[in-house]
MARVEX-469259 format. One line per field, with one value per residue (C-alpha): x, y negated, z; residue in one letter. Coordinates in Angstrom, 1 decimal, decimal comma, padded with zeros to 4 digits, m for minus. Each point is the difference from the previous one (the first is absolute). Last residue first. Layout:
c1: [X:...]
c2: [Y:...]
c3: [Z:...]
nudren: [A:...]
//
This chain:
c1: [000,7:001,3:003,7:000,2:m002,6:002,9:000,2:001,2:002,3:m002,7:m002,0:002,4:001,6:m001,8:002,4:001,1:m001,7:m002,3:m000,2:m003,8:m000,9:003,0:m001,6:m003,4:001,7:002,0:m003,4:m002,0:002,8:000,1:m003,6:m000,3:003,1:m002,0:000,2:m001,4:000,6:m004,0:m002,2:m004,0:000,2:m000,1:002,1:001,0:001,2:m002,1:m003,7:002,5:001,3:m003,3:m000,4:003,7:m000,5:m002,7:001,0:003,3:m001,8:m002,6:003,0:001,1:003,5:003,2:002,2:000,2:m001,5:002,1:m000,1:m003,3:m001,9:001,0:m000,9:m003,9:m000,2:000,4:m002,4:m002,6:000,8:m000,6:m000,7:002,4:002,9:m000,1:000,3:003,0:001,7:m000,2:001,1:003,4:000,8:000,4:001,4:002,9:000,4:000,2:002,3:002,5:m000,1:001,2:002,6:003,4:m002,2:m002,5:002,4:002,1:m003,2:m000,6:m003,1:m003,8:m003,2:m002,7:m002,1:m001,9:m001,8:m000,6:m003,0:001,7:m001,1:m002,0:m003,0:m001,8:002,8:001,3:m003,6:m001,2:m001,1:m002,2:000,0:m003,0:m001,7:001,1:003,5:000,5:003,3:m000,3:m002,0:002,5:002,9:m001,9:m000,6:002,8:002,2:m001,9:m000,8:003,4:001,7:m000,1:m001,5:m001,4:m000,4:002,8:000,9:m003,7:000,2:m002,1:002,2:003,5:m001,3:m001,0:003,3:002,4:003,3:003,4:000,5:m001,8:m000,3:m002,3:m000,8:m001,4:m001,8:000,1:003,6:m000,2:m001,9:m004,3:m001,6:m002,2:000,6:004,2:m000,5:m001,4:003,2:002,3:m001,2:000,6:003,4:000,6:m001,9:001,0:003,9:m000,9:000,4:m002,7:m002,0:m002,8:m001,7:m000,2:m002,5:000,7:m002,3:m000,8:m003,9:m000,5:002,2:m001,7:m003,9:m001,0:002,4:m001,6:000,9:m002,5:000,3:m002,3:002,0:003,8:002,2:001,6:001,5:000,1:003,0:m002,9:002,6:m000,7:001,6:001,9:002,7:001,0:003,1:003,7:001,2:003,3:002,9:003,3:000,1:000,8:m001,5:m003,0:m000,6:m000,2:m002,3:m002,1:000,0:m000,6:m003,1:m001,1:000,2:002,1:000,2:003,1:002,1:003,2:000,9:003,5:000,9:001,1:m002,7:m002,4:000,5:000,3:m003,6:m001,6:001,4:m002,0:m003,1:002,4:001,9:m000,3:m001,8:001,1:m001,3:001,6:m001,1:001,2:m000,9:m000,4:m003,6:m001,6:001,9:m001,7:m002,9:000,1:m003,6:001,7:003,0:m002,6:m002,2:002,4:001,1:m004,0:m000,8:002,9:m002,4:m001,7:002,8:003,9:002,1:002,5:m001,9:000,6:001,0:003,0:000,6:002,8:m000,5:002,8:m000,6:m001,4:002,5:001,8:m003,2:m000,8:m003,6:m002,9:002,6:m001,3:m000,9:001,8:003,1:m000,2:002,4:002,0:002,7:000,8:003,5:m001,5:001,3:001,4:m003,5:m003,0:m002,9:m002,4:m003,4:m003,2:m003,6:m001,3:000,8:m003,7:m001,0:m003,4]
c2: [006,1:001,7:000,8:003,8:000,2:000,6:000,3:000,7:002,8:001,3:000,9:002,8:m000,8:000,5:m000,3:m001,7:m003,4:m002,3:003,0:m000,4:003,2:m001,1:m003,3:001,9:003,4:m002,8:m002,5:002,8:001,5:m003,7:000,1:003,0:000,2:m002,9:m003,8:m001,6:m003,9:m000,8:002,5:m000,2:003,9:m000,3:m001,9:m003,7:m003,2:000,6:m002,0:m002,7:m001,1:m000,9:m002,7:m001,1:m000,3:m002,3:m002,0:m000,8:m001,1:m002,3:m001,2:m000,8:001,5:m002,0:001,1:m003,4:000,1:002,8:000,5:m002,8:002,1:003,6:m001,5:m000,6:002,8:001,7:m002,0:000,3:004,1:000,1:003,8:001,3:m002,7:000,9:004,4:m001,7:m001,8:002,8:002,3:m002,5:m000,3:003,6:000,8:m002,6:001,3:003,4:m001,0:m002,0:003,0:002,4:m002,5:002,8:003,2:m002,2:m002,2:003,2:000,9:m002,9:m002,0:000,4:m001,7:001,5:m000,8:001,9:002,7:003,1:000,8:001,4:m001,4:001,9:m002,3:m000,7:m000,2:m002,7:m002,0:m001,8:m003,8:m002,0:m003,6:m001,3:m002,9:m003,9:m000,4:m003,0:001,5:000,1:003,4:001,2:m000,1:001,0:003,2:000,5:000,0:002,3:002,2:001,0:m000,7:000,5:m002,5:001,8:m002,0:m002,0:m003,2:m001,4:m002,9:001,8:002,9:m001,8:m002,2:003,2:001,9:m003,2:000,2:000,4:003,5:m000,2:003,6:000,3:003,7:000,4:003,3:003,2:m000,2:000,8:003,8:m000,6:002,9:m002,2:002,0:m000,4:m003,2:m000,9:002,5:m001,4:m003,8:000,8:000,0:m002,8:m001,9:000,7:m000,2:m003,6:m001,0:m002,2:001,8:m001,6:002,5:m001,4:002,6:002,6:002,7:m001,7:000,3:002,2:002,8:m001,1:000,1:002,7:m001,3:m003,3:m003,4:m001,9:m003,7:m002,5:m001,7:000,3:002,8:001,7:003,3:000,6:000,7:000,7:002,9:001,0:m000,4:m003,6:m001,3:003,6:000,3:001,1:000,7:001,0:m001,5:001,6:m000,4:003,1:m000,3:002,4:m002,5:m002,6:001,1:001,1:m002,6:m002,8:002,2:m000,5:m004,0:m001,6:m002,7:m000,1:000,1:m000,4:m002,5:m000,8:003,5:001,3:002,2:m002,2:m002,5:002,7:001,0:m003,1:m001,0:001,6:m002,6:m003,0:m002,6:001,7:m002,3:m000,7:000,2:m000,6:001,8:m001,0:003,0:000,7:001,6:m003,4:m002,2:002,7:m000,4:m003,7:m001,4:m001,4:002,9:002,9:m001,9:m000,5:003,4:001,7:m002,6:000,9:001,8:m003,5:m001,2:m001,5:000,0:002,4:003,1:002,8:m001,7:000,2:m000,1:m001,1:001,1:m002,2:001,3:m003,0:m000,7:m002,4:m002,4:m001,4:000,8:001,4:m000,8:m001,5:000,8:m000,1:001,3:001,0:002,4:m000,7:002,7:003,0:m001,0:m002,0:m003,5:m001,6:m001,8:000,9:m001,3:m001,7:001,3:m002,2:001,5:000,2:003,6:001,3:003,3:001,0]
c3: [020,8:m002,9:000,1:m000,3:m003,1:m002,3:m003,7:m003,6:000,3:003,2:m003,6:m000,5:m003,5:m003,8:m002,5:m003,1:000,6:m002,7:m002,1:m000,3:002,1:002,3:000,8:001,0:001,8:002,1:000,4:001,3:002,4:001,6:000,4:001,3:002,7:001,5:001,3:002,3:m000,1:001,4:001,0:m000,4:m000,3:m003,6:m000,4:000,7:m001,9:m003,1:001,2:001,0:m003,7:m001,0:002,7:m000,9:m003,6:000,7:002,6:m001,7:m003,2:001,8:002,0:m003,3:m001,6:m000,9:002,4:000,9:003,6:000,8:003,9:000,3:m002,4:001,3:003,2:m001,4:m001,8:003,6:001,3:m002,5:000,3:003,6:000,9:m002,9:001,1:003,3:m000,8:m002,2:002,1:003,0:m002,5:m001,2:003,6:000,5:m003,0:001,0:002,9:m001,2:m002,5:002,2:002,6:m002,8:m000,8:m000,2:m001,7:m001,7:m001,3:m001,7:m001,6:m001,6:000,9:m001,8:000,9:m002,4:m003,2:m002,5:001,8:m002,0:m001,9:m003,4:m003,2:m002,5:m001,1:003,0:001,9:m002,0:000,8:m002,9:000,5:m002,8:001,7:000,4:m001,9:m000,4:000,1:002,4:001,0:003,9:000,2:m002,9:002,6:003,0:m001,9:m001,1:002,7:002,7:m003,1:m000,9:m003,4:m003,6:m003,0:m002,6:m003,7:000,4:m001,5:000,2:002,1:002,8:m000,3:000,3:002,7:001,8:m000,4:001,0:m001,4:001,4:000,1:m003,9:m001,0:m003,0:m000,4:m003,7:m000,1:m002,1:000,3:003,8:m001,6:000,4:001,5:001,9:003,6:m001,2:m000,6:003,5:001,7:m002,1:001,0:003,9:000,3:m002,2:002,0:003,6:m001,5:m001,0:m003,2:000,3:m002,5:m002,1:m002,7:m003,9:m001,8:m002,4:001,7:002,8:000,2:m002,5:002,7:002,7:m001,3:002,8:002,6:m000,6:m001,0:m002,3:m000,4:000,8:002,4:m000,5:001,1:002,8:000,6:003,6:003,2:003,0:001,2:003,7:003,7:m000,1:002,3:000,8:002,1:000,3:m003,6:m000,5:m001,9:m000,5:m003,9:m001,6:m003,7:001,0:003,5:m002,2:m002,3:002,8:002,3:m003,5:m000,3:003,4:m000,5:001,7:003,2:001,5:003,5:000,9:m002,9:m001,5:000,5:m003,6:000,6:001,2:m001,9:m003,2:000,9:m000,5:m003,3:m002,5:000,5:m000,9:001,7:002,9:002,7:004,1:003,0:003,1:003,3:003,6:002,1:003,7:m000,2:001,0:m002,1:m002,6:001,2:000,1:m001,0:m003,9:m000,5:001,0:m002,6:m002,8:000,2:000,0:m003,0:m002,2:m002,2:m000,4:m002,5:000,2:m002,7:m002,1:001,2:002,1:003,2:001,7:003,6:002,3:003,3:003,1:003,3:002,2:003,5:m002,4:m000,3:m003,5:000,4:m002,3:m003,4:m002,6:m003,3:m003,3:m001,0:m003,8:m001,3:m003,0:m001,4:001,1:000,7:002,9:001,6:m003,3:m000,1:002,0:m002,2:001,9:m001,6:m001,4:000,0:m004,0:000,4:000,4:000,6:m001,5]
nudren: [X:X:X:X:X:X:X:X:X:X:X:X:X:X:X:X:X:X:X:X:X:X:X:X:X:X:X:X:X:X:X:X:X:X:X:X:X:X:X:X:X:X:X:X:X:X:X:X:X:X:X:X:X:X:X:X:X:X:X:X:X:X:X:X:X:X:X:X:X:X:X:X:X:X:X:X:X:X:X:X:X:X:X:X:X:X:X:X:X:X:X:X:X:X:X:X:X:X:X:X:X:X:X:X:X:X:X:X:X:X:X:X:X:X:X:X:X:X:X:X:X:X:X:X:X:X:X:X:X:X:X:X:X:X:X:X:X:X:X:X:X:X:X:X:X:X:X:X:X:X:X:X:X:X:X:X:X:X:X:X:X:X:X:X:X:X:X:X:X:X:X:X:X:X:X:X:X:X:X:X:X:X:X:X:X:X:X:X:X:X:X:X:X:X:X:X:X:X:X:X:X:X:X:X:X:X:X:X:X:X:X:X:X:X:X:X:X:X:X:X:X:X:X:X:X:X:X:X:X:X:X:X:X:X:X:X:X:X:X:X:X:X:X:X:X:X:X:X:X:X:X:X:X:X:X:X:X:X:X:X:X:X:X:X:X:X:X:X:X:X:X:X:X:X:X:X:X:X:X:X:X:X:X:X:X:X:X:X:X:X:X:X:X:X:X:X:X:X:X:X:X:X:X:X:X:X:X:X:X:X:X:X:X:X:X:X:X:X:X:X:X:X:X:X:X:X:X:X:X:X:X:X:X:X:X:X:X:X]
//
C-alpha cells in the first residue's frame, strides 16, 4: 500500500514534463559540496526512502562531498524521463521500467541493487481463498488493482498466464492515483496488488480484523528478479563517475545504519517528512520488512548480476513487453559500488 494522501510542490513553468515535487532539504548549502539531484519513484515520500533520508539526517552524504536534493515525479512513469531528460542525476526505478526503457533507447543504466528478490503478491481479504491451486476460480472475472505501474503490469501476464485466464478474463482496474488496499477493504476490487513490505504494514493499521490472504507472484509464474535499483544515465556515469560512487557510498553506509537501528531510522524518516501521511508504526513496519531484501545471497548489498538482468529480458520479451533480448552489461554496471 502506497499512499498519495502526502502533498507535492508543483514546479510550475520550470519542466516541460510537467510537475515535479521538490521536497527535502539539502545536507549543506556549502559550494565546496557537489550538487546530486535524485528522483524517487513515487509521487510522495515512503519508507523506501529510508537509506537517502538517513545518509542526508547523520551527514554521510556531507561526508562524501555531496549536497543531495530530492525530489517526486508526479507520477510512477516519470522517473526515468528525469533522468533522461537530465533533470535528476540519479533515480529510483523499478527493473522493469530499465528494461522498457533501455528497449525504446533511453540512455539509462542501472548502477546498483536496492533490493535482491521479488516479494510483489496478490492480496485479498480475510477469509478468502487465494492459492496457486484455486488461481484461475479465484480471478476468473474478478476486479484486480493495478497502479499502472510498469512493475505491475509487468508482472500480471505472467500470474494470468499460470491461471490460464486471457487479460479479458479479468477486470484490471488501474487507478495511478488510488490506493490498492483502501480499494480492497471497501470492496471495489477483489485482488489488490503490490509488494509485501507495503502491504502488510498497510492492513496491520486498518483495524480489519483477520489476516490478510497474500499470494506470492513467484509462486504463481513471476520471475524472481529484484525490483528496485539506483540508476543514472549513461553519459553521467562516464563525466560524474566520482559523483556516483560517492554517492553509492554514502547511500550503503545509510542503509547498512538504518538496517541495524530501524526505530531510529523510522524515526529520521519521521522528522524528514513528517506529513507524508504515514505512522511511525507504518514507517517501522515497512521498513523492518524491507531489510531482509537489501542483500543477496552472499549478505551483499547493491550487487548486481548478468542473471538477473538476463532473467527479466527473456521475461518482458516472453510477454512482448520488449523486442529483444540485449547483453545484460545493457542494463548495468557494478564499477561504482563502494
Amino acid at each position: 500500500m502506497r499512499s498519495l494522501r502526502y502533498v507535492t510542490l508543483a514546479a510550475t513553468g520550470a519542466l516541460a514534463l510537467g510537475s515535479v515535487a521538490l521536497i527535502g532539504g539539502a545536507a549543506s548549502s556549502a559550494a565546496s559540496l557537489t550538487k546530486v539531484t535524485f528522483a524517487y519513484d513515487f509521487p510522495g515520500p515512503d519508507f523506501e526512502l529510508t537509506p537517502v533520508v538517513v545518509a542526508q539526517d547523520r551527514g554521510y552524504f556531507k561526508a562524501a562531498g555531496i549536497n543531495v536534493n530530492v525530489i517526486f515525479p508526479p507520477d510512477t512513469s516519470t522517473t526515468t524521463k528525469l533522468l533522461a531528460q537530465g533533470v535528476a542525476n540519479v533515480g529510483f526505478i523499478t527493473t522493469t521500467d530499465m528494461g522498457v526503457a533501455v528497449n525504446a533507447g533511453a540512455p539509462v543504466l542501472s548502477v546498483a541493487n536496492y533490493s535482491m528478490r521479488n516479494n510483489w503478491a496478490l492480496f485479498a481479504k480475510p477469509g478468502t481463498k487465494l492459492t496457486p491451486g484455486n488461481l484461475t476460480a479465484a480471478l476468473k472475472g474478478k476486479r484486480i488493482f493495478s497502479y499502472g505501474d510498469t512493475w505491475t503490469e509487468s508482472m500480471l501476464p505472467f500470474v494470468l498466464r499460470y491461471a490460464k485466464l486471457k487479460s479479458s478474463q479479468v477486470k484490471i482496474i488501474t487507478d495511478p492515483t488510488g490506493n490498492d488496499l483502501t480499494d480492497l477493504i471497501a470492496g471495489k476490487v477483489d485482488i489488490s496488488t503490490s509488494t509485501t513490505n507495503y502491504e502488510i504494514p498497510g492492513f496491520q493499521g486498518s483495524g480489519v480484523k483477520g489476516h490478510e490472504v497474500q499470494l506470492l507472484g513467484t509462486k504463481v509464474g513471476a520471475p524472481d528478479i529484484p525490483i528496485w535499483v539506483y540508476a543514472v544515465t549513461k553519459s553521467y556515469a562516464a563525466a560524474h563517475g566520482a559523483t556516483v560512487k560517492a554517492f553509492l557510498s554514502a547511500v550503503k553506509k545509510a542503509t547498512v545504519w538504518a538496517a541495524a537501528n530501524p526505530a531510529a531510522a523510522a524515526a529520521d524518516f519521521d522528522r524528514a517528512y513528517p506529513k507524508s501521511g504515514y505512522t511511525n508504526a507504518y514507517n517501522l513496519s515497512g521498513w523492518k520488512l524491507t531489510i531482509p531484501f537489501l542483500t543477496n545471497a552472499q549478505h551483499q548489498y547493491f550487487t548486481q548480476s548478468n542473471a538477473q538482468w538476463t532473467t527479466l529480458a527473456r521475461a518482458l520479451k516472453s510477454i512482448h513487453l520488449i523486442t529483444s533480448v540485449p547483453a545484460p552489461s545493457t542494463y548495468y554496471t557494478n564499477k561504482f559500488l563502494p
